[in-house]
N, C-alpha and C positions, 0 to 999 in steps of 0.2 A: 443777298437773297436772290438776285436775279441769277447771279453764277450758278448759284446751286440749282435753281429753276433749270437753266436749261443744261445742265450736267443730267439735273433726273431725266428731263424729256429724251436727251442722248441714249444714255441706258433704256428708258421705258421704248423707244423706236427702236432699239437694236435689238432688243427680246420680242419684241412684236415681229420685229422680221424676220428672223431665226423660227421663229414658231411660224409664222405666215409659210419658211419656207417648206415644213415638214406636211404641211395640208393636202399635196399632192403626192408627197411617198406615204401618207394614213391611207387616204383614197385610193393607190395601188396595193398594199397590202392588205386591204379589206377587201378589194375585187381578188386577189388572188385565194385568199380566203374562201368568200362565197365560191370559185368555181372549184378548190378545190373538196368541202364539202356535199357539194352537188357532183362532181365524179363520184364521188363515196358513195352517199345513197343512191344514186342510180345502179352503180354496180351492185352494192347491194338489195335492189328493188327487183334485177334482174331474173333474178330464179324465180320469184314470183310469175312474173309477165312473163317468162315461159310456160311455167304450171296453166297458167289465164289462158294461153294461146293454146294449151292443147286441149284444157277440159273447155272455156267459160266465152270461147267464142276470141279470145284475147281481150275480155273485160279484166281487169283488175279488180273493178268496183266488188262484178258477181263474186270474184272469189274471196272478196274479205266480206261479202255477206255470207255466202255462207260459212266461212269459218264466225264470221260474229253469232248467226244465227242455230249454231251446234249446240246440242248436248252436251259435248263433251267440252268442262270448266278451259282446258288447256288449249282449245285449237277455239273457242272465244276469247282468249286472252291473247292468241296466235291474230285475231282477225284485228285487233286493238292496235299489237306491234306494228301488221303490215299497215295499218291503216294511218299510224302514225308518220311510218318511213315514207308513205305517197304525199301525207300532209308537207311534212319537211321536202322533200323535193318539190313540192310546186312553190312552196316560199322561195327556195333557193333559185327557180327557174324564175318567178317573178322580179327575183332581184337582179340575176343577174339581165336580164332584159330591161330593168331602168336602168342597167350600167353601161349603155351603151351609146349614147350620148358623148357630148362632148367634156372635159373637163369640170365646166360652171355647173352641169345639168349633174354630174357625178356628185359636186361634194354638197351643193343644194339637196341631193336624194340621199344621202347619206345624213346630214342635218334634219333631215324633215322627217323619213320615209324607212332609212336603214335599219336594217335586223338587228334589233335591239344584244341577242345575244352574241352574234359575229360584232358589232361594235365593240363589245366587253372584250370580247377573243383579241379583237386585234391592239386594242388599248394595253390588255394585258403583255400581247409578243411583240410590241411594238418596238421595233430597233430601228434607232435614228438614223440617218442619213442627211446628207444637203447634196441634194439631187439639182445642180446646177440648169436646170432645162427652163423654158419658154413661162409654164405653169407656177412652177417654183418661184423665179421671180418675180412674175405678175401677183401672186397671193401673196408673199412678201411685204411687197412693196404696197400691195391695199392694204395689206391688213397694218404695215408700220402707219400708213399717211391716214387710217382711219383711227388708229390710238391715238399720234400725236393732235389731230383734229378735238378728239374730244377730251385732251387732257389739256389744252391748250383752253379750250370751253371755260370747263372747270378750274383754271385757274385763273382766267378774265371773269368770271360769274364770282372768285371766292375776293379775286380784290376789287370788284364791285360793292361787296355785299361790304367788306375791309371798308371801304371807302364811306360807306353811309352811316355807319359806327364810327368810327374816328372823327372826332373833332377836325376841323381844317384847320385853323389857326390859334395862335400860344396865346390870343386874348381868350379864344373858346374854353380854353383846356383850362388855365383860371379861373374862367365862370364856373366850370363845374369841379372845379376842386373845392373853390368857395362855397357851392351850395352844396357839394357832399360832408366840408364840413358844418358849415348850418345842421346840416341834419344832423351830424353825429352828435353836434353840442345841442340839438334841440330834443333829441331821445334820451341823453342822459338826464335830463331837466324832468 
């Protein structure tokens, strides 16, 4: 039993650290993500904030009121889009400005904090790597030494628990075979 104990733990630390390693190439292709989403809408934002800049003083606001506050059904649904496209770039601008930190402060803001839908994005095109740098194996190596921590817990807490159940000695184990069968012969009575 102990073999196989720490054969599992072997395995369970080597997939903990293969994964620990990929925590910093998620965190790089999710920043590469965000920024290039946010090229995208801002280029496309751009004709807009021209338009702004010749009639509305260079507000963008003014000019998705008044397109929201028109007559006409289609250039209110026009004030919707642009107003949408400004919402999503200030997310993207917001995020990429928590990405600027260091490492820890990245995949903490990504953990806590990250755009839900670029998470999904990059989980989805996630192409693995083992990106041998500084980061990689620092995450690695916390995240192996905090699995085998807590399976090593769990299996001191389970042969604890083993331990308070089990009989200690073959005079105990006797006692209660004897009075398990007392019982059986006193239920059929």
């Amino acid at each position: 039993m102990n073999v196989l104990r720490r054969y599992l733990i072997v395995v369970f630390a080597s997939i903990s650290l293969l994964f620990g390693i990929q925590v910093p190439n998620f965190v790089d292709q999710y920043e590469k993500r965000v920024d290039a989403h946010f090229v995208e809408v801002t280029h496309n934002l751009q004709h807009y904030q021209e338009i702004a800049a010749r009639h509305y003083n260079g507000s963008l606001y003014s000019l998705i009121a008044f397109h929201k506050n028109s007559a006409v059904k289609t250039f209110q649904e026009e004030g919707a889009a642009i107003e949408n496209m400004h919402k999503r770039k200030k997310r993207f601008e917001a995020d990429k400005l928590a990405l600027t930190g260091g490492f820890l402060w990245k995949a903490f803001h990504l953990a806590m904090d990250g755009d839900r839908e670029l998470l999904g994005e990059t989980a989805t095109h996630y192409s693995y790597a083992v990106p041998l740098n500084q980061d990689a194996i620092v995450s690695g190596v916390v995240l192996a030494a905090g699995n085998i921590l807590i399976l090593e817990l769990l299996f001191g807490l389970l042969g604890y628990l083993a331990r308070l159940i089990r009989p200690r000695s073959r005079r105990e184990r006797r006692q209660l075979i004897i009075m398990a069968a007392g019982r059986s012969t006193a239920e059929k009575d």
